[in-house]
VMD Tcl script that builds the backbone (N, CA, C; Angstrom):
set m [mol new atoms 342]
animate dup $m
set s [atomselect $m all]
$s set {name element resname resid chain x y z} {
  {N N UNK 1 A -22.102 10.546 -59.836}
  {CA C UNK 1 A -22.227 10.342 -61.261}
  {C C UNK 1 A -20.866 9.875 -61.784}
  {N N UNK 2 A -21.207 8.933 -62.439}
  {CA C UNK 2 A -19.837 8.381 -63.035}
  {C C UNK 2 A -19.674 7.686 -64.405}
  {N N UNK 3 A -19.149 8.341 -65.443}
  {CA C UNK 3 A -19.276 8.549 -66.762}
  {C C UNK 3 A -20.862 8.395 -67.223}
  {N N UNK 4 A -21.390 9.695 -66.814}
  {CA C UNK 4 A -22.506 9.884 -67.029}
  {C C UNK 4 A -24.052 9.284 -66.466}
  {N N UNK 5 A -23.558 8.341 -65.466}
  {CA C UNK 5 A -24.577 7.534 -65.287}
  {C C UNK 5 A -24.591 7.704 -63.681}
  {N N UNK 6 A -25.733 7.593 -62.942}
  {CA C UNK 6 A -25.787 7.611 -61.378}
  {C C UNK 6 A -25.180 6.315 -60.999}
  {N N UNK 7 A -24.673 6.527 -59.851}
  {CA C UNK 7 A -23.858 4.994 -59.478}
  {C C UNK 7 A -23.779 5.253 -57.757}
  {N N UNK 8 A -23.850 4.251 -56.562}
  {CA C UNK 8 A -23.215 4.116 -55.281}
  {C C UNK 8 A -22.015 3.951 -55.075}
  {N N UNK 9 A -21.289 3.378 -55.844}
  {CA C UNK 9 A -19.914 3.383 -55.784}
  {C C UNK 9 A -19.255 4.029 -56.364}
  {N N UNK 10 A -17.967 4.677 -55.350}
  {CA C UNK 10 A -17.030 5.629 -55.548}
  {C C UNK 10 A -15.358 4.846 -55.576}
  {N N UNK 11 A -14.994 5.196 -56.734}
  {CA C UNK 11 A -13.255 4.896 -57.212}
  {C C UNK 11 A -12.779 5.571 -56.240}
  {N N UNK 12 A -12.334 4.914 -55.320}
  {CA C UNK 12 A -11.399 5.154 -53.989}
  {C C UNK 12 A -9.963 6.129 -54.257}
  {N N UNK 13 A -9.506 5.876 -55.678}
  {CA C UNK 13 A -8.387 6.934 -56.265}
  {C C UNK 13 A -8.184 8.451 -56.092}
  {N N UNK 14 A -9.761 8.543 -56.333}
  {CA C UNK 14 A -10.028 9.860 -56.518}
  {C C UNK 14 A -10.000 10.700 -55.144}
  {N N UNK 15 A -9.854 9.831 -53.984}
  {CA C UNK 15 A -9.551 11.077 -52.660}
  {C C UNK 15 A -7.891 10.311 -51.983}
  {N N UNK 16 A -7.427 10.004 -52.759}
  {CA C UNK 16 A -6.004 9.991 -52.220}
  {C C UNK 16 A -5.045 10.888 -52.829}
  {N N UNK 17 A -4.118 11.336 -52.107}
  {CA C UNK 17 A -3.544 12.246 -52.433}
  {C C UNK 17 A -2.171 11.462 -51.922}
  {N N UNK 18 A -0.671 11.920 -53.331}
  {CA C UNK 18 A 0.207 11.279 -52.506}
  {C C UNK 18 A 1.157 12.351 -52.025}
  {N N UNK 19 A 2.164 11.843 -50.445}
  {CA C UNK 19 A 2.451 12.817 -49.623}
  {C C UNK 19 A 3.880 12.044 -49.994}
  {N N UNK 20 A 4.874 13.567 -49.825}
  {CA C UNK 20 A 6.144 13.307 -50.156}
  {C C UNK 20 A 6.544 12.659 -48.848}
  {N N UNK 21 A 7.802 11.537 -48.703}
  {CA C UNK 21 A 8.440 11.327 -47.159}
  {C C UNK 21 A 9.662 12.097 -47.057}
  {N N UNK 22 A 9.749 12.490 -46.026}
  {CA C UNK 22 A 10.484 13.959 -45.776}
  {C C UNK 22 A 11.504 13.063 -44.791}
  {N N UNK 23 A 12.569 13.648 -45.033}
  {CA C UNK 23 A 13.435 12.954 -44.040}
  {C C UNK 23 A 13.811 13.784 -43.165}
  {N N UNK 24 A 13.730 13.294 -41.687}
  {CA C UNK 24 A 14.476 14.111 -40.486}
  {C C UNK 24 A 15.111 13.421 -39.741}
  {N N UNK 25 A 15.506 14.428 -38.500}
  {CA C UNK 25 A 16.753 13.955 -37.358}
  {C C UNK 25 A 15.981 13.678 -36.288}
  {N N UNK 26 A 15.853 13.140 -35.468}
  {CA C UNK 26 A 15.178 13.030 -34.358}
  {C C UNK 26 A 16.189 12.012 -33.208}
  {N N UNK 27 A 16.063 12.630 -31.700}
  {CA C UNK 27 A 16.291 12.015 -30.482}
  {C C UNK 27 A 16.201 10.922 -30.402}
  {N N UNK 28 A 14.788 10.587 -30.515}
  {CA C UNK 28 A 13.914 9.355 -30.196}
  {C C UNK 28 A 14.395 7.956 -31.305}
  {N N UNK 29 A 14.080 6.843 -30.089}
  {CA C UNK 29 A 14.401 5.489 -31.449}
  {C C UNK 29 A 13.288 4.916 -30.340}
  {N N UNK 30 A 13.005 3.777 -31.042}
  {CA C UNK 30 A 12.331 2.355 -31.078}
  {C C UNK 30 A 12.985 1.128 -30.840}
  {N N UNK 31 A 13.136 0.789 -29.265}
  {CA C UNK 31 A 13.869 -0.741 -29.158}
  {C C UNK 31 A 13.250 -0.994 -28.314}
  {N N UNK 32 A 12.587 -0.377 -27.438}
  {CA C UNK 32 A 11.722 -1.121 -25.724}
  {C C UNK 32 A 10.169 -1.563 -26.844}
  {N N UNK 33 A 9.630 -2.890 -27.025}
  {CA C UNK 33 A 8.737 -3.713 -27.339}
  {C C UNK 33 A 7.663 -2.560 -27.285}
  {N N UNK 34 A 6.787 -2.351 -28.436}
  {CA C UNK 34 A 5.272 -1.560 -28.467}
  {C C UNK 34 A 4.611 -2.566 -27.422}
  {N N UNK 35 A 3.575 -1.602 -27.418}
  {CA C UNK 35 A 2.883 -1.940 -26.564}
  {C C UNK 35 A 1.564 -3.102 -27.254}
  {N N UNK 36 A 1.697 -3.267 -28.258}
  {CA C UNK 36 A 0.334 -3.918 -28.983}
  {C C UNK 36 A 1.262 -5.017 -29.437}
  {N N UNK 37 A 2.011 -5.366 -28.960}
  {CA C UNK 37 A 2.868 -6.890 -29.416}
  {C C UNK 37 A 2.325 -8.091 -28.615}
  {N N UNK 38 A 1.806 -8.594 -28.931}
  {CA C UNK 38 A 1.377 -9.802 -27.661}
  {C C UNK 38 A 2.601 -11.100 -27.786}
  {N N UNK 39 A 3.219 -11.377 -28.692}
  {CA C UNK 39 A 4.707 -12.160 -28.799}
  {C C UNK 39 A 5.816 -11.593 -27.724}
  {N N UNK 40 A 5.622 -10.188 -27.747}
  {CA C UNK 40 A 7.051 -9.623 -26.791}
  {C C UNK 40 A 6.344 -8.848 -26.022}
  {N N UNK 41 A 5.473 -9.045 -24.758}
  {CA C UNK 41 A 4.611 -8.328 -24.002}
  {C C UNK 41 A 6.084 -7.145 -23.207}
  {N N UNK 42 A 5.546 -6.130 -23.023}
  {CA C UNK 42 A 6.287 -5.485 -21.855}
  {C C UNK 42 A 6.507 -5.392 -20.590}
  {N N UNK 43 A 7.376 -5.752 -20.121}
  {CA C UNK 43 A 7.324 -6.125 -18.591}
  {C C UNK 43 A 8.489 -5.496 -17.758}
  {N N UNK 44 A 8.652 -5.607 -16.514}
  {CA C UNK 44 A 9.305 -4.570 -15.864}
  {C C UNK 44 A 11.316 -5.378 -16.308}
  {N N UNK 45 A 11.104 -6.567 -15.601}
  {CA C UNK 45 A 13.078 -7.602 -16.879}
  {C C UNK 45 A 12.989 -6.521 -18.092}
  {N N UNK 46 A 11.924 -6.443 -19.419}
  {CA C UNK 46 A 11.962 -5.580 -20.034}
  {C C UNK 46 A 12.858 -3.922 -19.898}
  {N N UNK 47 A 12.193 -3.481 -19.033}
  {CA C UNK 47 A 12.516 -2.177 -18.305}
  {C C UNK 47 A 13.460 -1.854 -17.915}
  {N N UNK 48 A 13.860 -2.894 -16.982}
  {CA C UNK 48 A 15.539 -2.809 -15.865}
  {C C UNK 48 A 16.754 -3.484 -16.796}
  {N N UNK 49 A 16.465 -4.163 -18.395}
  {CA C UNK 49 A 17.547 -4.229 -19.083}
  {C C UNK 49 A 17.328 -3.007 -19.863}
  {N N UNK 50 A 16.391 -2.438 -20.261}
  {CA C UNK 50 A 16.460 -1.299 -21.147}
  {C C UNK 50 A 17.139 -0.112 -20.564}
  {N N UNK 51 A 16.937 0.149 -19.535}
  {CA C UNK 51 A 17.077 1.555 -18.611}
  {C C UNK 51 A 18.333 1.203 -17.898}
  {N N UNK 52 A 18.757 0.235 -17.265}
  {CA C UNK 52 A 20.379 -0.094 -16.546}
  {C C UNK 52 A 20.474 -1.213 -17.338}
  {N N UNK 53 A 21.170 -0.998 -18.549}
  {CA C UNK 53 A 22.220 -2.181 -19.162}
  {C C UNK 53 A 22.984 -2.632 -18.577}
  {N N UNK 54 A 23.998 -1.674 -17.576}
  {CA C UNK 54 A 25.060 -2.275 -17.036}
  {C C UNK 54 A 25.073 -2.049 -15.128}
  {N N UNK 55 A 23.373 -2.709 -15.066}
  {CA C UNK 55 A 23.179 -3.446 -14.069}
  {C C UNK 55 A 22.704 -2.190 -12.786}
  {N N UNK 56 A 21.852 -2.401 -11.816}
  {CA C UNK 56 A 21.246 -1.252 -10.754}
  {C C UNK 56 A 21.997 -0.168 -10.705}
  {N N UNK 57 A 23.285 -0.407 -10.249}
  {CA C UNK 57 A 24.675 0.223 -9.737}
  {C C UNK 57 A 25.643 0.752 -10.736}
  {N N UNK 58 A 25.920 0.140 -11.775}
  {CA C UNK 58 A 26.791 0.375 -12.708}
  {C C UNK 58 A 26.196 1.280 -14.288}
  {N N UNK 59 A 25.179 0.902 -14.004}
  {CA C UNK 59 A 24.603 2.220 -15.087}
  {C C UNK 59 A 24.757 3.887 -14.775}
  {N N UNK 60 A 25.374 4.158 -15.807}
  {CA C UNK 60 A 25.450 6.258 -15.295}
  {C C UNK 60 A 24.509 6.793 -15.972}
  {N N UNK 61 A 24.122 7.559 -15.190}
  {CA C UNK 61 A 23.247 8.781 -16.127}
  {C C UNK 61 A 23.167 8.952 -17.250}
  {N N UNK 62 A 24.047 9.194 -17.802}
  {CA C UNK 62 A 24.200 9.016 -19.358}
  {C C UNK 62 A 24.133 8.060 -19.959}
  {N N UNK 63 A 23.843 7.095 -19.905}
  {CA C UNK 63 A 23.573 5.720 -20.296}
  {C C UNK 63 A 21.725 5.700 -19.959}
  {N N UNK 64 A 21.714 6.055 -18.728}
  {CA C UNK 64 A 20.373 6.011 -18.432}
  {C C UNK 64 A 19.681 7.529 -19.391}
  {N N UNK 65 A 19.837 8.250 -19.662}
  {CA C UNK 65 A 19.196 9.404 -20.311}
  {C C UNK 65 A 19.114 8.800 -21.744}
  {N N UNK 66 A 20.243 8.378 -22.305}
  {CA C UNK 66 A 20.361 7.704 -23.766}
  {C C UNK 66 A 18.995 6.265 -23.812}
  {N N UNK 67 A 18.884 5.832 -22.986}
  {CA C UNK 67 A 18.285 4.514 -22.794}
  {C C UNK 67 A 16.692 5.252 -22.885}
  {N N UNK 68 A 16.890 6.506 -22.107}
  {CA C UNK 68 A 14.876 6.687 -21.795}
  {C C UNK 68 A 14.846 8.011 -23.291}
  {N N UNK 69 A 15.917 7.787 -23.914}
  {CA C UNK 69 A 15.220 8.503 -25.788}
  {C C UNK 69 A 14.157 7.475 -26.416}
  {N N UNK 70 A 14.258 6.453 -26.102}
  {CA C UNK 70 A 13.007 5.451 -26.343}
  {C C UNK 70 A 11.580 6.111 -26.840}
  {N N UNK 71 A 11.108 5.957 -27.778}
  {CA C UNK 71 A 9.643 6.129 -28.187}
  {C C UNK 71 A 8.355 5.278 -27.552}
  {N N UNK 72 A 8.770 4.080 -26.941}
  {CA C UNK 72 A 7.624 3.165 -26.501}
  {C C UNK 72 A 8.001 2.881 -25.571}
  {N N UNK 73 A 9.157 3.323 -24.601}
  {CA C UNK 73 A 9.606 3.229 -23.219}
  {C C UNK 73 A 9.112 4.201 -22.624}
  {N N UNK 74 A 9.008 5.202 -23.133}
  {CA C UNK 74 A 8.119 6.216 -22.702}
  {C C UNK 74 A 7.110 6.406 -22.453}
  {N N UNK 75 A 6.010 5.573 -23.537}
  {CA C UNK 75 A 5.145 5.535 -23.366}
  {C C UNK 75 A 4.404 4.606 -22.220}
  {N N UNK 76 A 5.031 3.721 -22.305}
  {CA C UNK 76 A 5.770 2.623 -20.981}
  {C C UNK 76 A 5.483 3.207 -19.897}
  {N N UNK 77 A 6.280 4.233 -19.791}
  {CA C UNK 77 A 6.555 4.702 -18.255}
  {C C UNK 77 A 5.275 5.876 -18.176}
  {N N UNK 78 A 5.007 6.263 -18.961}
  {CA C UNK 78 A 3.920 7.549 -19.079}
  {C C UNK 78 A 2.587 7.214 -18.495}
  {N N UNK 79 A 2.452 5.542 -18.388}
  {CA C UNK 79 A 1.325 4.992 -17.941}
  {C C UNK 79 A 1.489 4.310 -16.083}
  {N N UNK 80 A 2.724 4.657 -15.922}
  {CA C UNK 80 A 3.258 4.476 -14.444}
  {C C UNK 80 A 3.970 5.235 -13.395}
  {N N UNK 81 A 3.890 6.048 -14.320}
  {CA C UNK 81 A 4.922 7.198 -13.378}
  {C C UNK 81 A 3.793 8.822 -13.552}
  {N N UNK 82 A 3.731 9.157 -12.238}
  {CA C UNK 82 A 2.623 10.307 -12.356}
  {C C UNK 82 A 2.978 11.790 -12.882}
  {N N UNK 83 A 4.810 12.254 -12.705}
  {CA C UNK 83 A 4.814 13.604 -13.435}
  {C C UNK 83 A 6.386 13.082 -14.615}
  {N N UNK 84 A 5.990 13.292 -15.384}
  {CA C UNK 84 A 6.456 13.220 -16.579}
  {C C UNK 84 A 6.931 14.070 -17.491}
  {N N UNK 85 A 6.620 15.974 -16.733}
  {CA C UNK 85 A 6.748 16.419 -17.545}
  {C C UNK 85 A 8.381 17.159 -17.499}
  {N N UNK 86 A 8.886 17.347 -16.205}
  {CA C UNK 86 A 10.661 17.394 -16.255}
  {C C UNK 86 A 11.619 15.765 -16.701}
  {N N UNK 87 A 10.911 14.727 -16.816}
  {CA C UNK 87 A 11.878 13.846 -17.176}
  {C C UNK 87 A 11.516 14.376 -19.030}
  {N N UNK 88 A 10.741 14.279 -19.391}
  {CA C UNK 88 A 10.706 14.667 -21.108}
  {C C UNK 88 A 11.061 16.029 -21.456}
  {N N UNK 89 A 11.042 16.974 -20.459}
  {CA C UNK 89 A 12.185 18.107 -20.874}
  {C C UNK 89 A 13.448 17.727 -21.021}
  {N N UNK 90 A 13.795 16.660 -20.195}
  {CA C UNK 90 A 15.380 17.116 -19.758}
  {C C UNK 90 A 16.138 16.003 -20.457}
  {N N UNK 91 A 14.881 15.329 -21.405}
  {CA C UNK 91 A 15.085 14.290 -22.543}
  {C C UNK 91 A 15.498 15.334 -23.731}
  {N N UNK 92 A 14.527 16.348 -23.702}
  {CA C UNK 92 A 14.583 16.638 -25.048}
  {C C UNK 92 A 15.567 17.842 -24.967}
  {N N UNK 93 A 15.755 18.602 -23.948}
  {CA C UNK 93 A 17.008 19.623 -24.038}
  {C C UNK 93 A 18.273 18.527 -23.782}
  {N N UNK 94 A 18.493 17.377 -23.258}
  {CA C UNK 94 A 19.490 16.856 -23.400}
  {C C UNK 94 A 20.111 17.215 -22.323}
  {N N UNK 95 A 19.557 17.619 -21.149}
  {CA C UNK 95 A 20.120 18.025 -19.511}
  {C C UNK 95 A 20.188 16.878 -19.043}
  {N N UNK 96 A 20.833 16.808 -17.507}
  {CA C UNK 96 A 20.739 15.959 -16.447}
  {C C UNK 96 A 18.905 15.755 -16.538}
  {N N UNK 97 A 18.559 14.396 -15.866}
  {CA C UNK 97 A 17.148 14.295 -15.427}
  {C C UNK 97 A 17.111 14.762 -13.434}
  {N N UNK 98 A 15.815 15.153 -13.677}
  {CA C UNK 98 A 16.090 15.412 -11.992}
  {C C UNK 98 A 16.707 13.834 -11.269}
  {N N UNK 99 A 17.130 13.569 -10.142}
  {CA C UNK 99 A 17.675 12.236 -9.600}
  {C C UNK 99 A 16.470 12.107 -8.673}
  {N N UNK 100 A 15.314 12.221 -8.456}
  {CA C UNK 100 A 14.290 11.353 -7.707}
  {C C UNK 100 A 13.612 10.569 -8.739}
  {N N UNK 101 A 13.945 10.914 -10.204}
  {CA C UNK 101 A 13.311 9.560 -11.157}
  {C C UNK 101 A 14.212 8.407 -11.416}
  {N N UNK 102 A 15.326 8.794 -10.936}
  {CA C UNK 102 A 15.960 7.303 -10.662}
  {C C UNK 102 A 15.401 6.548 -9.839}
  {N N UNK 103 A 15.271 7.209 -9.089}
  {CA C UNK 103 A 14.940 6.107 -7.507}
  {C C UNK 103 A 13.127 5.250 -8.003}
  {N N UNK 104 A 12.362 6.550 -8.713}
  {CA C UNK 104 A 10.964 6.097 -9.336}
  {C C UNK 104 A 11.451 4.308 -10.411}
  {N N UNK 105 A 12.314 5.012 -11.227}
  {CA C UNK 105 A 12.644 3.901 -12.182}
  {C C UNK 105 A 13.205 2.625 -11.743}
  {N N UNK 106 A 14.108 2.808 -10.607}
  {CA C UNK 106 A 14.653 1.401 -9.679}
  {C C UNK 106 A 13.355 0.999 -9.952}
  {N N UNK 107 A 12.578 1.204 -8.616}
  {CA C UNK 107 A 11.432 1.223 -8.298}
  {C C UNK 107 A 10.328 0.329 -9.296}
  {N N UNK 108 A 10.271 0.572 -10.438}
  {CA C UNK 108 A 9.481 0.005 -11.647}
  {C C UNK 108 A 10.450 -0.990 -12.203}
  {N N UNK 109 A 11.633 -0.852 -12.376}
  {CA C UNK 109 A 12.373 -1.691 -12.847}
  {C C UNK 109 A 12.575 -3.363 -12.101}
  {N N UNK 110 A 12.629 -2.420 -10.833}
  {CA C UNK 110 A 13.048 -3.833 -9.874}
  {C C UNK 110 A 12.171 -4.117 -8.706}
  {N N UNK 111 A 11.002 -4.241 -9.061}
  {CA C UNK 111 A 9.692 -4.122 -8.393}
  {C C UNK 111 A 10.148 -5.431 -6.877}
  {N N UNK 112 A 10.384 -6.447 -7.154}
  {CA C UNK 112 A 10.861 -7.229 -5.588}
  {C C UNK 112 A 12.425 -7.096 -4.887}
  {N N UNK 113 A 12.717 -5.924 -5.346}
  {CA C UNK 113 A 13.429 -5.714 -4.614}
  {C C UNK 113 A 13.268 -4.266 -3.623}
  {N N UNK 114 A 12.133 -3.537 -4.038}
  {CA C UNK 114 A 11.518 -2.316 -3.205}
  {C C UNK 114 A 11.422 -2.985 -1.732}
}
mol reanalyze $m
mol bondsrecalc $m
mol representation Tube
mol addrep $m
């Protein structure tokens, strides 16, 4: 009913509600390409510049831990790599990662050279 009269259409106003934006801190950023981009597809060149900037050998740990705070690198890898759940601890406490996901990430990164 709408000013008194029966009607099918509903003023869309009336179920929105507005939500404050709250600002926070967070780990995580956004630079490895979403996955729904078809202009900048994701690919493993993608991967092995995101994860070793400064090349197979010359990237440290810490460079590599900073690199996999990624939000869509993750998700990236979440669809290729089978346990996931000590590399995203040791993302989010900010520890060493275990060192057999290096060798996994070569591995994805630099697929002809396995």
């Amino acid at each position: 009913i709408a000013e008194g009269t029966h009607t099918h259409e509903v003023d869309t106003a009336l179920f929105t509600v507005p939500v404050p934006i709250v600002a926070h801190q967070s780990n995580l950023k956004a630079i490895f390409p979403a996955a729904n981009r078809p202009e900048q597809p994701q690919s493993p060149r993608l991967l092995s510049r995101a994860i070793f900037p400064s090349g197979r050998d010359g990237t440290s740990a810490s460079e590599m831990q900073s690199a996999l705070s990624d939000f869509h690198l993750l998700l990236f890898l979440y669809r290729r790599v089978n346990d996931m759940g000590p590399l995203l601890e040791s993302i989010r406490k900010a520890t060493p990662m275990p060192s057999y996901y290096k060798i996994a990430l070569e591995a994805l990164a630099f697929p002809d050279e396995a």
